[in-house]
C-alpha positions as CSV (number, residue, x, y, z in Angstrom):
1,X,32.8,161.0,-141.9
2,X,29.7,162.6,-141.2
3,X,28.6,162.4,-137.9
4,X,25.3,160.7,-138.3
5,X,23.5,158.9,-135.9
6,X,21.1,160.0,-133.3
7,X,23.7,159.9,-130.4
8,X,25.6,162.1,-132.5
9,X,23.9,165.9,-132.4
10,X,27.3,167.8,-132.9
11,X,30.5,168.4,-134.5
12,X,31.7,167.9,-137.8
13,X,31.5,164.3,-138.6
14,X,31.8,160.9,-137.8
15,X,32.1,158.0,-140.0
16,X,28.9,156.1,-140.1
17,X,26.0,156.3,-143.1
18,X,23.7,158.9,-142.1
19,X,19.9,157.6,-140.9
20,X,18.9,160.8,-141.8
21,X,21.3,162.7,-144.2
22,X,19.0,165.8,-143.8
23,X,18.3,166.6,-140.3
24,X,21.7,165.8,-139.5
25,X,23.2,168.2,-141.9
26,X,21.2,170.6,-140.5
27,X,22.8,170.2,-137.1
28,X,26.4,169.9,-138.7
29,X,25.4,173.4,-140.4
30,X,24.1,174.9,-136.9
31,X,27.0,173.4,-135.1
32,X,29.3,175.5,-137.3
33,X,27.9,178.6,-137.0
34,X,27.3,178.2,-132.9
35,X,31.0,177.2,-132.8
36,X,33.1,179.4,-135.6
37,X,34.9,181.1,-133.4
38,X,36.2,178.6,-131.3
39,X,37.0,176.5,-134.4
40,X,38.7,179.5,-135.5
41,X,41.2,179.5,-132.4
42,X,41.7,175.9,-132.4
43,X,42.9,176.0,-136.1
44,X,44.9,179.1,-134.7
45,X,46.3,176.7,-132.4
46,X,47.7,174.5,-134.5
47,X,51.4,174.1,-134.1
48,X,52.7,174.0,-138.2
49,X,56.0,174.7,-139.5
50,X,55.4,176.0,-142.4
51,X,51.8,177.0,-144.0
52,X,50.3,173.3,-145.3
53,X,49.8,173.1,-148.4
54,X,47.9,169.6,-148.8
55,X,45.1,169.4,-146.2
56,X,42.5,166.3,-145.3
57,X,39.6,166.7,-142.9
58,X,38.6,163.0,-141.8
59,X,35.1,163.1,-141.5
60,X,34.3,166.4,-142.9
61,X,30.7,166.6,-142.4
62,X,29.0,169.5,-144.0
63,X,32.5,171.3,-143.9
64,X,32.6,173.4,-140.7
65,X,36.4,172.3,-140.2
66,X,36.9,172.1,-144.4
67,X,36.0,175.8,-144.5
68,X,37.9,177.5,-141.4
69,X,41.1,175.2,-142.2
70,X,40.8,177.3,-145.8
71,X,40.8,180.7,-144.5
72,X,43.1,180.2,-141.9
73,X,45.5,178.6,-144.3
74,X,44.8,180.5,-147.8
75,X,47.3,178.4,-150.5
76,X,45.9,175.3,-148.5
77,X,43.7,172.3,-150.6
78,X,41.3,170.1,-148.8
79,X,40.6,166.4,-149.5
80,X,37.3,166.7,-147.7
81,X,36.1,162.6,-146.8
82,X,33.1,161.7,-145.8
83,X,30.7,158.6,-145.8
84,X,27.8,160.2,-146.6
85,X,27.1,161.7,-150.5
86,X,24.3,164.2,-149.2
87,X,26.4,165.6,-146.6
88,X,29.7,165.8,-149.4
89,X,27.3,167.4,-151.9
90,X,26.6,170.2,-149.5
91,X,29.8,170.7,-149.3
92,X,30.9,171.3,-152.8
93,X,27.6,173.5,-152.9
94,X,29.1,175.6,-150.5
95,X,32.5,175.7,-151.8
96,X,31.3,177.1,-155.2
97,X,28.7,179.6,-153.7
98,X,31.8,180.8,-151.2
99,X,34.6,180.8,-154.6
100,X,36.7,178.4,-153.4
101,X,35.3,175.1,-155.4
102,X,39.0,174.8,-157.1
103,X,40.7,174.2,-153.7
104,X,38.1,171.5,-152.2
105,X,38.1,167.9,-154.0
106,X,35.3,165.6,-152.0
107,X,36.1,162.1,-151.4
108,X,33.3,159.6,-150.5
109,X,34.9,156.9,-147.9
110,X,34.3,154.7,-144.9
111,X,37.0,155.2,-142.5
112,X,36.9,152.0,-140.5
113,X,37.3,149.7,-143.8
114,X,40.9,148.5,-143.9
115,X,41.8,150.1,-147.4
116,X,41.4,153.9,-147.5
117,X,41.2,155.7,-150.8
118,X,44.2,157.8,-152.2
119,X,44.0,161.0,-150.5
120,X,47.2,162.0,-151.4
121,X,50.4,163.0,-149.0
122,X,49.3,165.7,-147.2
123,X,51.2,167.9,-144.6
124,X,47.6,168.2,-142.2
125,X,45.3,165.5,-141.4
126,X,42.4,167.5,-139.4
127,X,39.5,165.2,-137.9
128,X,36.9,166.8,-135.8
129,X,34.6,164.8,-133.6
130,X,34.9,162.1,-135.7
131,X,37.8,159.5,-134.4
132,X,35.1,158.5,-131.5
133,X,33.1,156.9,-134.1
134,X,35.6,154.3,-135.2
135,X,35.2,150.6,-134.6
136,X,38.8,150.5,-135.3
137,X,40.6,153.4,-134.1
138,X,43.8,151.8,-133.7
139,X,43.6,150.8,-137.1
140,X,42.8,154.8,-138.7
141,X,45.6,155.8,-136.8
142,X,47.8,154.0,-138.5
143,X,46.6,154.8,-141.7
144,X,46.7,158.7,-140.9
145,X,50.3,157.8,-139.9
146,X,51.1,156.5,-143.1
147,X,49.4,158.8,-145.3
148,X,50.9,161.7,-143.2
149,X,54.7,163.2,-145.1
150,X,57.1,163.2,-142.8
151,X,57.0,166.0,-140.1
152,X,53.2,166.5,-141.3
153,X,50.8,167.4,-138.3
154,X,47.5,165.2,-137.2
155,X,45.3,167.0,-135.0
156,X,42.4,165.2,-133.3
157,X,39.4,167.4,-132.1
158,X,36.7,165.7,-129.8
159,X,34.0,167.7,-127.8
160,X,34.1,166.8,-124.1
161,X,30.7,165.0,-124.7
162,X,26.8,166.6,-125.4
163,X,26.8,170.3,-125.8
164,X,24.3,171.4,-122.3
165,X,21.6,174.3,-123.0
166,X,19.3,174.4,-120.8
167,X,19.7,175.8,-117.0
168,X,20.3,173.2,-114.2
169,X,16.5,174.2,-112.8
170,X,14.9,174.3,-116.3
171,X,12.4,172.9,-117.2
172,X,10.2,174.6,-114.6
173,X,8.0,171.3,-114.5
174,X,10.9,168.6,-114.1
175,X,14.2,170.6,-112.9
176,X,17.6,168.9,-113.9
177,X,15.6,167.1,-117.3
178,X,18.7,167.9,-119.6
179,X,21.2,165.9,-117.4
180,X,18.9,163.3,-116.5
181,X,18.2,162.8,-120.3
182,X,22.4,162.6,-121.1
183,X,22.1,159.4,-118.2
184,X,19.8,157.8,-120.3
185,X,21.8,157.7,-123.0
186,X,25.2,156.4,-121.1
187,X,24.1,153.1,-122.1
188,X,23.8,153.7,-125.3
189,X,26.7,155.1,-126.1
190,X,28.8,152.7,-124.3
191,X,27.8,150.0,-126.5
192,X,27.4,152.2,-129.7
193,X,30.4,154.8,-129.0
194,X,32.9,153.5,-126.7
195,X,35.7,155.5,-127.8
196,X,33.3,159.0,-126.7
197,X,35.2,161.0,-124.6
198,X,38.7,159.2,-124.9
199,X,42.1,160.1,-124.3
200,X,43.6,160.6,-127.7
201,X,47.6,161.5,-126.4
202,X,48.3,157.8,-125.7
203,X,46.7,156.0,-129.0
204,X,48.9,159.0,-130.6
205,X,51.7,158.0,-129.1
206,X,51.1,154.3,-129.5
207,X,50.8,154.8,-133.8
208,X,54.2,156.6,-133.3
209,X,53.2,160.4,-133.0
210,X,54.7,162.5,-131.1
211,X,51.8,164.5,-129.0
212,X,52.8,168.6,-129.5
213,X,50.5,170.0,-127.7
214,X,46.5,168.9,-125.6
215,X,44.6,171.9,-125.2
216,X,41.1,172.7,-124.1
217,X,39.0,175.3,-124.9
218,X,36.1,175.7,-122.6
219,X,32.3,176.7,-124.4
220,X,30.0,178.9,-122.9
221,X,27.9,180.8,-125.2
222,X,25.0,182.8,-124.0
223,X,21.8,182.1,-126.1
224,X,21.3,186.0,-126.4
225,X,23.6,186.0,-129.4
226,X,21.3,184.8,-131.9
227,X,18.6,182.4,-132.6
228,X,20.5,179.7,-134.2
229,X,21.7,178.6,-130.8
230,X,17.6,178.2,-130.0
231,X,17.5,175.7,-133.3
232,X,20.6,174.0,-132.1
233,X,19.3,172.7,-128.9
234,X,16.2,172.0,-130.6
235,X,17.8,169.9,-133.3
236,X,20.2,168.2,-130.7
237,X,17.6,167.3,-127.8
238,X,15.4,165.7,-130.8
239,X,18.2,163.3,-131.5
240,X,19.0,163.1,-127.8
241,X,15.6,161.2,-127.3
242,X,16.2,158.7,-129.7
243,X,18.3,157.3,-127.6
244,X,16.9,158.0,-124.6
245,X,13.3,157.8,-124.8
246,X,13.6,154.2,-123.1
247,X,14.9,155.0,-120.2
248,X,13.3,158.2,-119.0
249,X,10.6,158.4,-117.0
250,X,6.6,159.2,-118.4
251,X,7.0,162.3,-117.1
252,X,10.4,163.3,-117.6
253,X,9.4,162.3,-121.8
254,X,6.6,164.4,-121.2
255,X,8.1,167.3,-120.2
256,X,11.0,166.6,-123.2
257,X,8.2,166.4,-125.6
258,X,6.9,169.7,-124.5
259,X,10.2,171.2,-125.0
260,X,10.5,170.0,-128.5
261,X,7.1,171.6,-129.6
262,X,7.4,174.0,-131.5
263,X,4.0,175.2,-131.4
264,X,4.2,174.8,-127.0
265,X,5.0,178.1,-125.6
266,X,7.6,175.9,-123.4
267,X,8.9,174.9,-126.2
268,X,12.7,175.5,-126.0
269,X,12.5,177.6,-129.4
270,X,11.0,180.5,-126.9
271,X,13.4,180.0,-124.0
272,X,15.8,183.4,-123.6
273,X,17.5,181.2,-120.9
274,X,19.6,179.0,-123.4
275,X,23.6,178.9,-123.8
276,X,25.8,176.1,-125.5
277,X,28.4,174.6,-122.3
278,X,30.6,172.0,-123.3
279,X,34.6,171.8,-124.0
280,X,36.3,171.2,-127.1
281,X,40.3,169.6,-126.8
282,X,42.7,169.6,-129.2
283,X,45.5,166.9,-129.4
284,X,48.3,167.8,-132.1
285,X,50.5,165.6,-132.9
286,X,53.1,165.1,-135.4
287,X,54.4,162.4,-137.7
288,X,58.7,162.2,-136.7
């Protein structure tokens, strides 16, 4: 479930057709590399029995959760599903160039349609900023239920909204921009996104899981440590005006605009200001 549309700029998938398969794996790819090592506690986290052997990652993406679910469970297979082709073909790229194409087995599938494929009975369902996405969450749940053997774990993963980058007094031209541009979009996402920022223990509990543990891990990365965190906030505020550009003010565009040129020397490329804030929670919950 690649998470594809402009409102989307992070995590690892959601379940809609991409409107541009490209750009947005690009972010997918930047995403994974800003985040690894909170991924890597979150799949730490996970509360399992014994080592899983049969894995699915819902909404895979480019494979940031497909990946860190493989080294941090090495006998492990992954049913990696996805909506979008482009997005699943980078991922089997990667899994040959990284040695581990035997354990990986793509499936191309829309998660809100009312028949899933077979994806087998695994003992793991993983889906990462992907369940806000679906029309008919209700619905998945169920199906992740059932698909689920019994005792297998489900754990949900949802960012606590837009990944912030730039400084509360940045840009120097129109202070407080960033937040002003994530109210533009509230709109938006309300009628494209409703289920953004949900609580996820109760629709658990209501598809008869039992919730094992919530935890959030707070993100606060400086942009010193490296560039990709400059092309990250690039490649998010772009997708960020889509879906705002409407609602901002001429200036408050203009001084976005200037931020996303490259060749400006405001451009956010050549800030040394940057860091990536947001939260990611966990909910883990398990099939009785």
């Amino acid at each position: 479930m690649s998470q594809a549309h402009q409102h989307t700029p992070h995590g690892e998938g959601g379940h809609h057709q991409a409107h541009d398969d490209d750009g947005q794996a690009e972010i997918l790819d930047l995403d994974a590399e800003v985040l690894a090592q909170h991924t890597a506690l979150l799949t730490a986290r996970l509360p399992v029995r014994t080592e899983p052997r049969r894995i699915v990652d819902l909404g895979c993406g480019t494979g940031a959760g497909t990946f860190a679910l493989l080294e941090r469970f090495p006998e492990a297979h992954v049913t990696a599903v996805d909506t979008s082709a482009g997005h699943l073909r980078l991922l089997r790229e990667k899994a040959c160039a990284r040695g581990v194409e035997e354990r990986v087995r793509t499936v191309r599938a829309d998660l809100d349609a009312p028949g899933w494929p077979d994806l087998g009975t695994p003992d793991l369902v993983w889906a990462s900023a992907s369940m806000h996405h679906l029309a008919h969450p209700d619905r998945a749940l169920a199906s992740v239920h059932d698909l689920l053997v019994p005792g297998g774990l489900f754990a949900v993963v949802e960012l606590d909204g837009f990944p912030r980058f730039l400084p509360a007094d940045a840009p120097e031209s129109r202070p407080g921009l960033e937040e002003r541009c994530h109210r533009a979009t509230d709109g938006f996402h309300a009628e494209h996104v409703p289920h953004r920022g949900a609580d996820w223990g109760p629709m658990l509990s209501a598809a008869g899981f039992t919730v094992e543990d919530e935890h959030t891990i707070e993100v606060n990365i400086e942009g010193d440590r490296g560039e990709a965190i400059g092309r990250y906030a690039h490649g998010s505020l772009r997708r960020i005006r889509g879906a705002a550009a409407a609602a901002l003010s001429a200036e408050d565009l203009a001084a976005l605009d200037e931020l996303l040129d490259t060749d400006s020397p405001h451009s956010v490329l050549r800030r040394d200001d940057l860091a990536v804030r947001t939260a990611r929670t966990l909910w883990a919950a398990r099939r009785a």
